[in-house]
C-alpha positions in Angstrom: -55.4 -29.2 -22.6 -58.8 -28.0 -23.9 -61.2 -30.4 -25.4 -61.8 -30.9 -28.9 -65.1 -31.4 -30.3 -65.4 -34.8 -31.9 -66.4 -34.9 -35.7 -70.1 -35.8 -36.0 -70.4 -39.5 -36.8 -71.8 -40.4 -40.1 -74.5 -43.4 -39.7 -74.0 -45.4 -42.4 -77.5 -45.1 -43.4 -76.1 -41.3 -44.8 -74.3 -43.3 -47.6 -77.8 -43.5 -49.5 -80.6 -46.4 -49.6 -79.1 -50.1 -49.5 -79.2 -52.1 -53.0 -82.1 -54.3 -53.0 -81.3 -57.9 -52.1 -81.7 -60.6 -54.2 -84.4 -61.8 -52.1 -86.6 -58.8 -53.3 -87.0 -57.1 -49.9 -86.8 -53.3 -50.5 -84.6 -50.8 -48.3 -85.7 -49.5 -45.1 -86.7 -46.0 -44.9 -83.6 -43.6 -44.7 -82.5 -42.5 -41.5 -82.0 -39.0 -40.4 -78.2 -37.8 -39.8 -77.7 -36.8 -36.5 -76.1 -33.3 -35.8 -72.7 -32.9 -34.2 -72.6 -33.9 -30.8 -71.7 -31.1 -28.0 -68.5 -31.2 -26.3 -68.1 -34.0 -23.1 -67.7 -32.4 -20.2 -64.4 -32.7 -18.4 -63.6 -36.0 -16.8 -62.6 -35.9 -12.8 -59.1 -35.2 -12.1 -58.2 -34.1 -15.5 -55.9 -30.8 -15.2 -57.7 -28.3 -17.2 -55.4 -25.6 -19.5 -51.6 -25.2 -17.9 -51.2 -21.5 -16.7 -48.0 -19.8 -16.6 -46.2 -19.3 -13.0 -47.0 -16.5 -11.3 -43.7 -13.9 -11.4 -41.0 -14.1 -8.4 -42.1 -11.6 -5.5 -38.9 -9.6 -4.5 -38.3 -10.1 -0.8 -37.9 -6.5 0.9 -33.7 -7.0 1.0 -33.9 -7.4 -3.1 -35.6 -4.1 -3.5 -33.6 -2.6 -0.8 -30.6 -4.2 -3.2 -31.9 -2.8 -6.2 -32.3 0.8 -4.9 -28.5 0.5 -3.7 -26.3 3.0 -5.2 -23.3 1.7 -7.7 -20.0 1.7 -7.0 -16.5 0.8 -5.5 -17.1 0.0 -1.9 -15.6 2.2 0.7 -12.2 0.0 1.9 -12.2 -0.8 5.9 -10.0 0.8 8.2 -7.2 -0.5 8.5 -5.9 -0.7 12.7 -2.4 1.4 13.4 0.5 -1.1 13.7 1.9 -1.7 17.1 5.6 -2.7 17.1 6.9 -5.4 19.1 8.7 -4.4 21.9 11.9 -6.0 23.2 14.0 -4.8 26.3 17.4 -5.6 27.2 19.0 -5.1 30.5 21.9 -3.0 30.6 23.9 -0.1 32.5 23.8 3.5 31.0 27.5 2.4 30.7 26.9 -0.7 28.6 24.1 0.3 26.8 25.6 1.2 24.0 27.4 -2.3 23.6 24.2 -4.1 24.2 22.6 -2.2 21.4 25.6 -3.4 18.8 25.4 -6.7 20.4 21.3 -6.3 19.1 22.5 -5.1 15.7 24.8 -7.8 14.7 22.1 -10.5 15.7 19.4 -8.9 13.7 22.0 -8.7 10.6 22.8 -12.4 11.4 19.4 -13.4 11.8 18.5 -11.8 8.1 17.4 -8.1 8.6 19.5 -5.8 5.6 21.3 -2.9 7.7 19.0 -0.7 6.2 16.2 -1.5 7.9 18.0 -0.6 11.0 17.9 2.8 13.2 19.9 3.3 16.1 18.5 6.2 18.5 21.4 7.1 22.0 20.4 9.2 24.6 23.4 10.4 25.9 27.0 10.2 24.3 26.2 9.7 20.4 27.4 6.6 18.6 31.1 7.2 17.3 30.0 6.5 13.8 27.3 9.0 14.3 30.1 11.4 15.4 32.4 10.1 12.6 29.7 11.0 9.8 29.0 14.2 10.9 32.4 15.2 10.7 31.8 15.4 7.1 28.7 17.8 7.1 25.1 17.7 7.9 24.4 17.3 4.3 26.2 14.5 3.5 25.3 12.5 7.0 21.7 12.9 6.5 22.2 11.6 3.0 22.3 8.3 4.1 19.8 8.3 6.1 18.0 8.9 2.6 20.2 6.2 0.9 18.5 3.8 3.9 21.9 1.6 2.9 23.2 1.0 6.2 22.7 1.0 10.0 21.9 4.8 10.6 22.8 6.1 14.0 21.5 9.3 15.6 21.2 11.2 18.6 17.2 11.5 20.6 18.0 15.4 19.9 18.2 15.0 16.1 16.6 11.5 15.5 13.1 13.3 14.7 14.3 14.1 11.6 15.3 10.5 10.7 13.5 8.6 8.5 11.1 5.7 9.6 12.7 1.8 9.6 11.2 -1.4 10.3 13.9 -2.2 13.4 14.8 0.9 15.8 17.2 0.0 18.6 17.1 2.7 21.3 20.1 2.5 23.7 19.6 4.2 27.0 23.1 5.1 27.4 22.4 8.4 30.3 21.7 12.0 29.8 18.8 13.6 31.1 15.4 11.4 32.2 13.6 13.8 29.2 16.2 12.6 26.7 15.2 8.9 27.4 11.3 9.7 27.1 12.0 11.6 24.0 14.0 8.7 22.5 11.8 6.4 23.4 8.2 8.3 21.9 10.2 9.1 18.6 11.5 5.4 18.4 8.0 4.2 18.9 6.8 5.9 16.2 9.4 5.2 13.9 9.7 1.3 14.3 7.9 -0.4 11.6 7.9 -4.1 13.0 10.3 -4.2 16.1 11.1 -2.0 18.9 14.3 -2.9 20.9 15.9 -0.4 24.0 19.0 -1.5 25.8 18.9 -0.1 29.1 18.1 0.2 32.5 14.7 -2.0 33.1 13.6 0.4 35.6 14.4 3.3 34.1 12.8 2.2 30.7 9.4 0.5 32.7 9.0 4.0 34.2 9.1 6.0 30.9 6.8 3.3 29.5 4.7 3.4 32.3 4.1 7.0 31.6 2.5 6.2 27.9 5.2 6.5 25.9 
C-alpha cells in the first residue's frame, strides 16, 4: 500500500508559555514547532502497491480456435454395411426345401415375414408362380405392402425391393443365373444373407467377388 505521511507532531511547548509556578520561576523560552516530517522510507520486505495481473496470452491453438469458421460440423462417413452371410448345403433338387426350412426358423426365431425375400434360380417358388397368375400389377404390390415373405425369380428379383433377410436358393438353371442371384441378393440384404445350395457351386461364384 503507499505510505501515508504522518501528521506533524505538535510539541507541547506550541500550546503557549507554561503558567508560572508558585515557586516564582518564570517559563522557559518557547520552543520552535517543528515542520512536518518527510515520509519514512519503505521498510525491507514490505510489498509496495499491488499491480493488476498481466492478461492471459492466447496459446497459438486458441487463436487458430478463434479464427475457426461457425457452424454445424460436417457428419463422418458412415462405412457400407456388410451382411452376414450364411450357407446351407443342399442339392439343386432340395434347395428349395432348405430355403423354407430357413424361412420358418427365422419366423420362429422373431423376424416378421416382411422382412423376408426369397430369390430361386431356376424353377420359381410355386407361390411366386401362384401370385403372378393374378397379374404383374397386383404381384408386385406386395412386394410394396412388404406384408409377407415375397418370392421371386434371379431374372425379375432386381426389381424387388430391399429386406433385411434375403434367402437365395440355388435350386439349378444356368451358372449366370446363380451369380446374378447371388450379386442382387447381396445388395438387397439389409442384416443377413442366407443361400441354400450347392457349397461348391456357391464358394465358386463367391470366389469370383460377388
Amino acid at each position: 500500500m503507499p505510505l501515508i505521511p504522518e501528521e506533524p507532531q505538535i510539541h507541547e511547548s506550541a500550546q503557549g508559555p507554561r503558567a508560572t509556578p508558585a515557586s516564582g520561576r518564570t517559563a522557559p523560552t518557547p520552543r520552535p514547532v517543528p515542520g512536518p516530517r518527510p515520509a519514512a522510507p519503505s521498510r525491507p520486505g514490505r510489498p509496495g502497491p499491488l499491480r493488476p495481473a498481466p492478461p492471459v496470452q492466447r496459446t497459438p491453438r486458441d487463436v487458430a480456435a478463434k479464427h475457426e469458421p461457425s457452424g454445424p460440423a460436417a457428419p463422418a462417413p458412415t462405412a457400407a454395411v456388410t451382411p452376414q452371410l450364411q450357407l446351407i448345403p443342399a442339392s439343386a433338387e432340395g434347395a428349395l426345401d432348405a430355403a423354407e426350412e430357413a424361412v420358418d426358423l427365422l419366423l420362429d426365431s422373431g423376424r416378421v415375414p416382411g422382412d423376408v425375400l426369397v430369390v430361386t434360380t431356376g424353377d420359381p417358388h410355386p407361390w411366386a408362380a401362384h401370385e403372378l397368375s393374378f397379374g404383374e400389377a397386383s404381384y408386385w404390390a406386395q412386394d410394396d405392402a412388404r406384408d409377407d415373405v415375397f418370392y421371386a425369380d434371379a431374372a425379375i428379383a432386381g426389381r424387388a425391393g430391399s429386406r433385411p433377410v434375403v434367402v437365395v436358393a440355388v435350386n439349378g438353371g444356368p451358372a449366370a443365373a446363380a451369380a446374378t442371384a447371388l450379386s442382387l441378393a447381396h445388395a438387397k440384404a439389409g442384416a443377413l444373407l442366407i443361400v441354400c445350395g450347392d457349397p461348391q457351386q456357391i464358394n465358386s461364384v463367391l470366389g469370383a467377388g460377388v
